[in-house]
N, CA, C and O atoms as CSV, one atom per row, in Angstrom:
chain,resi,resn,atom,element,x,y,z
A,1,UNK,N,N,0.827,-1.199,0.000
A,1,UNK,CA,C,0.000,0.000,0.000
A,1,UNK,C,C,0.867,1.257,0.000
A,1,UNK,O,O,0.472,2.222,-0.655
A,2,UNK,N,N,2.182,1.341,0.776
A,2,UNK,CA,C,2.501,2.875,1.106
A,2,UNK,C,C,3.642,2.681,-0.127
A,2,UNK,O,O,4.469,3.586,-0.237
A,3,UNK,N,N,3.719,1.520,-1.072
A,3,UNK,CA,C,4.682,1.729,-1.806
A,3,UNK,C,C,4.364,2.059,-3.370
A,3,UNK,O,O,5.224,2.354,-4.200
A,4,UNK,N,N,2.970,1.953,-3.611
A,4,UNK,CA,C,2.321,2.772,-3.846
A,4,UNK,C,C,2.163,4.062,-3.940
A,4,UNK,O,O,2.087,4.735,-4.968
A,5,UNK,N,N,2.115,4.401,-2.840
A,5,UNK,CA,C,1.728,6.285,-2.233
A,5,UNK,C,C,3.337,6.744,-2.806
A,5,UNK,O,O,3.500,7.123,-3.966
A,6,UNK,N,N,4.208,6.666,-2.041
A,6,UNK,CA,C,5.982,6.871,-2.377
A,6,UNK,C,C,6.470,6.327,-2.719
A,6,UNK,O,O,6.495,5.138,-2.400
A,7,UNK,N,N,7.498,7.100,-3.997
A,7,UNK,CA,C,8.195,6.829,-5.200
A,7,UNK,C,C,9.561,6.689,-4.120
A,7,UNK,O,O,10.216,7.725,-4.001
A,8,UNK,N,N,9.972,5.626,-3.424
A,8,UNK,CA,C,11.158,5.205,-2.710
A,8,UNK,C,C,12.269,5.174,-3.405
A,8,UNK,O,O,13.264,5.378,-2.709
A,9,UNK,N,N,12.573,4.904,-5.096
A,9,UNK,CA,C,13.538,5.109,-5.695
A,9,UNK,C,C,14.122,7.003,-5.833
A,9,UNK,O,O,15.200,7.583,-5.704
A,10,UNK,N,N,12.793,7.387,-6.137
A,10,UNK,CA,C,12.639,9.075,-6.570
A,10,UNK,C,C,13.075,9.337,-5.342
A,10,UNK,O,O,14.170,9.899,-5.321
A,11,UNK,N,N,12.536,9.097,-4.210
A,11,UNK,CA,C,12.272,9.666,-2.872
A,11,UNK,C,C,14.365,9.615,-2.208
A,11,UNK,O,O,15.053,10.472,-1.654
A,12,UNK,N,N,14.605,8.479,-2.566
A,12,UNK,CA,C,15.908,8.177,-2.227
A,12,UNK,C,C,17.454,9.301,-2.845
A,12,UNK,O,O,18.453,9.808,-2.336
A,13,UNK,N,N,16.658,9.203,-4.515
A,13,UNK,CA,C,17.827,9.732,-5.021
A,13,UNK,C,C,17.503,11.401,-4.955
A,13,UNK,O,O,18.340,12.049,-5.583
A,14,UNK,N,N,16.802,11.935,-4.529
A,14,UNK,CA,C,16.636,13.114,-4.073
A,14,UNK,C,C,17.280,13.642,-2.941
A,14,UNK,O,O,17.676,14.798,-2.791
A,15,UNK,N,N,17.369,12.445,-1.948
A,15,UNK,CA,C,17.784,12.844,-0.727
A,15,UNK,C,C,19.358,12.856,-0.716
A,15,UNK,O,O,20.067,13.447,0.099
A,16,UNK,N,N,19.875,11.880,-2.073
A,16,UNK,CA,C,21.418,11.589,-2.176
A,16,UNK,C,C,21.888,13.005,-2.995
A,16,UNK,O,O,23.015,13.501,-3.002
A,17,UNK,N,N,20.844,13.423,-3.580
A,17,UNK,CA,C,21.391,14.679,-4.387
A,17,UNK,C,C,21.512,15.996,-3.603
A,17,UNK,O,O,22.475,16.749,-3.745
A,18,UNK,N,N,20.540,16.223,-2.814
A,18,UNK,CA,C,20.394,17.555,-2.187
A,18,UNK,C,C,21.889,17.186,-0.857
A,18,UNK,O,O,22.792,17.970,-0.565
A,19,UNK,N,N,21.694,15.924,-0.364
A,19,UNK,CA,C,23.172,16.035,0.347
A,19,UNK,C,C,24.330,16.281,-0.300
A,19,UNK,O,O,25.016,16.979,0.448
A,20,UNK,N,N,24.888,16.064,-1.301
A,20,UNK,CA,C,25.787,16.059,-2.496
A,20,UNK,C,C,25.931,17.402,-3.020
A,20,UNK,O,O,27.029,17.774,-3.434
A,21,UNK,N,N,24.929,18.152,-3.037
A,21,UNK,CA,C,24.800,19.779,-3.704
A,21,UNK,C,C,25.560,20.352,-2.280
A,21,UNK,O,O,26.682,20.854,-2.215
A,22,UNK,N,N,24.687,20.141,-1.269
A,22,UNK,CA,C,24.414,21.217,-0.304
A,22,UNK,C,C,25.752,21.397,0.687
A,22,UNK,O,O,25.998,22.394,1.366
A,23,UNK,N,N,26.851,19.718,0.559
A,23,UNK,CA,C,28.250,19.331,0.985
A,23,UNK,C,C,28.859,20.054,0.011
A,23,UNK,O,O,29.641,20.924,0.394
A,24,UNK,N,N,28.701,19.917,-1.087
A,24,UNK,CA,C,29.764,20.603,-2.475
A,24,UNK,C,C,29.702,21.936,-2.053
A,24,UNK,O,O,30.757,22.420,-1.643
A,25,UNK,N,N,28.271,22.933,-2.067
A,25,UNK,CA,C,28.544,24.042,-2.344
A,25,UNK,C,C,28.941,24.949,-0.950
A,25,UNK,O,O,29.434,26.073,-1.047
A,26,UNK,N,N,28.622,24.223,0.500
A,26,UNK,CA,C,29.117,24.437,1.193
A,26,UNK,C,C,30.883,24.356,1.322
A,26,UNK,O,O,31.395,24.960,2.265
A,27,UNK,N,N,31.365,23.946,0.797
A,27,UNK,CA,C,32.751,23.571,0.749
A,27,UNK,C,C,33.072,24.848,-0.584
A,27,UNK,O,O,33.781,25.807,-0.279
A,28,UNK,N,N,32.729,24.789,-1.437
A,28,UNK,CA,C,32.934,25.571,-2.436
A,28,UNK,C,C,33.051,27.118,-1.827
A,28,UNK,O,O,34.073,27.768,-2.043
A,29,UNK,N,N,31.855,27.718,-0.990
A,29,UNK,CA,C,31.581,29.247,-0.415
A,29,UNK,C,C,33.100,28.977,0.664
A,29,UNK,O,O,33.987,29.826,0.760
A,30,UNK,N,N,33.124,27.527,1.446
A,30,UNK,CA,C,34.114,28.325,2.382
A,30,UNK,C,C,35.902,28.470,1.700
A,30,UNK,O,O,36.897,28.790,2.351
A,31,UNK,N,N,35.830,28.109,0.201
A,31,UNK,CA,C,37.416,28.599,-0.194
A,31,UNK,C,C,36.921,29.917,-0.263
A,31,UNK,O,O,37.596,30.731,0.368
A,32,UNK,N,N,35.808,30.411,-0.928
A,32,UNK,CA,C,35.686,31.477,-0.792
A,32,UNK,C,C,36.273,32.746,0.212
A,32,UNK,O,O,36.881,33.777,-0.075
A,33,UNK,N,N,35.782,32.156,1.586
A,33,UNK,CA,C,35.820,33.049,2.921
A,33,UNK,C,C,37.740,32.528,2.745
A,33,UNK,O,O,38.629,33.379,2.695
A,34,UNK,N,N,38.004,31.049,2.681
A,34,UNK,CA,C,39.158,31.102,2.810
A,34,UNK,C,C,40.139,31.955,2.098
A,34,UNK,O,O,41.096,32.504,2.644
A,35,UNK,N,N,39.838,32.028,0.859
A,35,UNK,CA,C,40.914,32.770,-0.172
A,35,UNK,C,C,40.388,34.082,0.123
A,35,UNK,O,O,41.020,34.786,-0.665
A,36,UNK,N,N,39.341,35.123,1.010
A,36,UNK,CA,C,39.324,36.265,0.843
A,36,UNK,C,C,39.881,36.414,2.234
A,36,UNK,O,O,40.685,37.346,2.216
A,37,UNK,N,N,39.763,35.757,3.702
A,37,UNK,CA,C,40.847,36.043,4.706
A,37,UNK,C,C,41.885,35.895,4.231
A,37,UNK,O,O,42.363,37.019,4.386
A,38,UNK,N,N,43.230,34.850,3.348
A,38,UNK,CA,C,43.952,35.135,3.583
A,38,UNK,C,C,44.385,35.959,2.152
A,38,UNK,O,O,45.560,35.911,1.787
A,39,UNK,N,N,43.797,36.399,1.694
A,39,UNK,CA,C,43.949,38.027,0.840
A,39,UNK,C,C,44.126,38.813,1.743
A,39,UNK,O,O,44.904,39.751,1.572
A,40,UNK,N,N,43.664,38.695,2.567
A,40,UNK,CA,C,44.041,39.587,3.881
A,40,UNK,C,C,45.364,40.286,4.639
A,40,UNK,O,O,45.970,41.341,4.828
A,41,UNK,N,N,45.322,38.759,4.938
A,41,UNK,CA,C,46.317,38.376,5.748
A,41,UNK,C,C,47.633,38.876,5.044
A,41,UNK,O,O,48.275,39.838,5.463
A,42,UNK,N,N,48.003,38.077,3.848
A,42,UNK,CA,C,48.819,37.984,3.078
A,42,UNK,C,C,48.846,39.765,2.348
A,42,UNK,O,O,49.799,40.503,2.097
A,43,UNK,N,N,47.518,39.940,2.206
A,43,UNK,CA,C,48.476,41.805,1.447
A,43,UNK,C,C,48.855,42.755,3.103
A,43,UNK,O,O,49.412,43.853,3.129
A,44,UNK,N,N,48.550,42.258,3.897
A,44,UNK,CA,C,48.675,42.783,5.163
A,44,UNK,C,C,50.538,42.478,5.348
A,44,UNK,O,O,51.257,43.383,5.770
A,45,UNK,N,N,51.004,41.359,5.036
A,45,UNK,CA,C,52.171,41.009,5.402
A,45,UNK,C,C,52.963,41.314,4.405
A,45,UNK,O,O,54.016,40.677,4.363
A,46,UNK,N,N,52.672,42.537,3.128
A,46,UNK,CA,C,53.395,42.516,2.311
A,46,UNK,C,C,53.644,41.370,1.382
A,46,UNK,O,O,54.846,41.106,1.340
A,47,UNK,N,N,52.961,40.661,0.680
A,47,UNK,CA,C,53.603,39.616,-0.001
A,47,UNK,C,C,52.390,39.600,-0.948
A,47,UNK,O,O,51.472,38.794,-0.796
A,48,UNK,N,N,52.423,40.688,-2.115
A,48,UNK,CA,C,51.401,40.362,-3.232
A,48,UNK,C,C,51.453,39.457,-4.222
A,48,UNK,O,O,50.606,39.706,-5.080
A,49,UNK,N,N,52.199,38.367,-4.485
A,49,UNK,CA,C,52.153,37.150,-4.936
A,49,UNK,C,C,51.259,36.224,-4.584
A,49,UNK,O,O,50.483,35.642,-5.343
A,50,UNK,N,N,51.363,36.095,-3.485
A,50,UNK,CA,C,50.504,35.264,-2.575
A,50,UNK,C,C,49.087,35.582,-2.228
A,50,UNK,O,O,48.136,34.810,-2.105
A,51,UNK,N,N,49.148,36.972,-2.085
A,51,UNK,CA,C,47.800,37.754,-2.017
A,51,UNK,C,C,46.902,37.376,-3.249
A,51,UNK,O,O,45.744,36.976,-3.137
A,52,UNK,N,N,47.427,37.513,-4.189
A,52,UNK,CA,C,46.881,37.904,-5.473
A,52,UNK,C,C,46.363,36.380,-5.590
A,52,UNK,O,O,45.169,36.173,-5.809
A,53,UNK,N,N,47.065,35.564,-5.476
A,53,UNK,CA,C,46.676,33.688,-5.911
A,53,UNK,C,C,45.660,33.233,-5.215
A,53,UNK,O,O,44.866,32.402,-5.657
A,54,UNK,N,N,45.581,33.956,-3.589
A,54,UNK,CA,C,44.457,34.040,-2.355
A,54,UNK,C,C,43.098,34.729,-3.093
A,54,UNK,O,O,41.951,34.289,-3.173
A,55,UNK,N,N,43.694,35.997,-3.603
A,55,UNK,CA,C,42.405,36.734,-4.369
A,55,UNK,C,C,41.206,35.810,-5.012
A,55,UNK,O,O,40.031,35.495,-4.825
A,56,UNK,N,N,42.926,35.474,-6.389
A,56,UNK,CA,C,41.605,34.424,-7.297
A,56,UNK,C,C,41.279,33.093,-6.499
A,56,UNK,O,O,40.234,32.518,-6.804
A,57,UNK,N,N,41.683,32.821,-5.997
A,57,UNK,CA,C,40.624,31.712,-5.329
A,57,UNK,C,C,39.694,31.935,-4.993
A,57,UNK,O,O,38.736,31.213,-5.271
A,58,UNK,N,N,39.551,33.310,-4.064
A,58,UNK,CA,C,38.138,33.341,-3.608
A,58,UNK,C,C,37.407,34.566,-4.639
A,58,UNK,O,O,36.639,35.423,-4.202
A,59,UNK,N,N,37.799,34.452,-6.004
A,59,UNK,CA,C,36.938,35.289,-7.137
A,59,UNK,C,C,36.314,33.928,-7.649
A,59,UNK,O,O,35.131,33.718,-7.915
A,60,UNK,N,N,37.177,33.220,-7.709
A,60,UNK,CA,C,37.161,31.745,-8.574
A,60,UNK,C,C,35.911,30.871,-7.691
A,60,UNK,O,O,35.039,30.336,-8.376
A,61,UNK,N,N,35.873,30.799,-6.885
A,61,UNK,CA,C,35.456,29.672,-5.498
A,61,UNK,C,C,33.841,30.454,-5.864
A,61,UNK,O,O,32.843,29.818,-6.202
A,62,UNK,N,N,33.916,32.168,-5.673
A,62,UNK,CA,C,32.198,32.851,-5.495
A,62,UNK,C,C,31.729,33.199,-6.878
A,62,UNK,O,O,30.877,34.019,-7.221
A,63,UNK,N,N,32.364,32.514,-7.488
A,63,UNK,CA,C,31.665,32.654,-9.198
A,63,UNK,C,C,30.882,31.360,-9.022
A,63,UNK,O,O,29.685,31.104,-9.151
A,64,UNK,N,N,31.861,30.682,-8.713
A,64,UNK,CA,C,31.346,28.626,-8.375
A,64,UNK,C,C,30.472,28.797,-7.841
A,64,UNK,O,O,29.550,28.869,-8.654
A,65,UNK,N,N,30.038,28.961,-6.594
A,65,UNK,CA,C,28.880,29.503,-5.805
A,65,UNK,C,C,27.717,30.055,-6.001
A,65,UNK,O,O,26.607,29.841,-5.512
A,66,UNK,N,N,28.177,30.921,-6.913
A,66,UNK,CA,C,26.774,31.634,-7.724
A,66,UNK,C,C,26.515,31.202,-9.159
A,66,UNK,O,O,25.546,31.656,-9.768
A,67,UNK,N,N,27.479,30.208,-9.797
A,67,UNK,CA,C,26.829,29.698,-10.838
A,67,UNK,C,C,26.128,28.027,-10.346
A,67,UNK,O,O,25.364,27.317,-10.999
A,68,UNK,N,N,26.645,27.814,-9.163
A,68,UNK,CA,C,25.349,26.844,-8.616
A,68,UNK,C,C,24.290,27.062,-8.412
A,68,UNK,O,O,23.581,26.161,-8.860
A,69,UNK,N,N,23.621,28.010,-7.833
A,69,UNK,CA,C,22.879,28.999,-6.892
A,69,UNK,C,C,22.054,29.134,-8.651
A,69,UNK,O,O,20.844,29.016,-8.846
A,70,UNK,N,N,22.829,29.331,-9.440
A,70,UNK,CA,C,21.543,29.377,-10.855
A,70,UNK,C,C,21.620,28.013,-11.682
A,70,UNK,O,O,20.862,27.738,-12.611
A,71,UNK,N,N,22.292,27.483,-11.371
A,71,UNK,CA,C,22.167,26.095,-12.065
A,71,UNK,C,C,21.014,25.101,-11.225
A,71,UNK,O,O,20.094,24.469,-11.746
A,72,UNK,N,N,21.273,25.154,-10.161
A,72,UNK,CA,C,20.213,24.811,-8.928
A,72,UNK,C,C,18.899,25.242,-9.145
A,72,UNK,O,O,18.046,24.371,-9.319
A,73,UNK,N,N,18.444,26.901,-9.178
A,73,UNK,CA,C,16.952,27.212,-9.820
A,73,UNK,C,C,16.927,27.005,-11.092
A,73,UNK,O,O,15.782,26.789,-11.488
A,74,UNK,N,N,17.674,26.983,-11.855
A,74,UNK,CA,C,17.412,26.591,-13.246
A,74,UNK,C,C,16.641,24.911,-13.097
A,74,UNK,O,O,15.558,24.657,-13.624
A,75,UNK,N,N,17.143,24.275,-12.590
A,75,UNK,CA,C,16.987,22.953,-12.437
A,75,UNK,C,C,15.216,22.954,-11.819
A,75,UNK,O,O,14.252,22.520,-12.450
A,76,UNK,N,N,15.198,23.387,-10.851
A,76,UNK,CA,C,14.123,23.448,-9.776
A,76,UNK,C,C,12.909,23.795,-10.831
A,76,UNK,O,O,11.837,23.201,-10.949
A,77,UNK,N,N,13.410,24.969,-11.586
A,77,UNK,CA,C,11.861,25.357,-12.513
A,77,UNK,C,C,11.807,24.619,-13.281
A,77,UNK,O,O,10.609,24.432,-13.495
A,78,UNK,N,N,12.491,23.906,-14.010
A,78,UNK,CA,C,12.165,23.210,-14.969
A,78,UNK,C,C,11.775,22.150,-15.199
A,78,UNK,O,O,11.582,21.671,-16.317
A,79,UNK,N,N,11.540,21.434,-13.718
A,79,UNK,CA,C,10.840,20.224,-13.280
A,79,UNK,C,C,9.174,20.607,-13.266
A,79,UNK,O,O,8.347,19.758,-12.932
């Protein structure tokens, strides 16, 4: 009867995906925070080599972030 009512395959791989997004893009935002503290840090200590490589990571990391963030509603409406 209740297997019937719920799609347990659907129901399953939904739950494996939204953990999988929500681990990725969490990890993804924190190079973000990471590469913009130690942009910090690093143009603070004089050393713009290092700064600058810190930079693009966290330009690189919050592009990632926000082209999930529309790949994600893109996805959502089109179901």
């Amino acid at each position: 009867m209740i297997g019937a009512i719920v799609e347990t395959k659907e129901l399953l791989e939904t739950v494996f995906f939204a953990s999988v997004s929500g681990i990725g893009m969490t990890l993804i935002f924190s190079l973000a925070i990471y590469g913009s503290t130690r942009y910090a840090d690093l143009s603070r200590d004089q050393r713009p080599v290092a700064a600058t490589a810190a930079a693009a990571l966290a330009i690189f990391a919050f592009l990632a972030s926000l082209a999930l963030v529309v790949i994600g509603i893109v996805v959502m409406t089109s179901k």
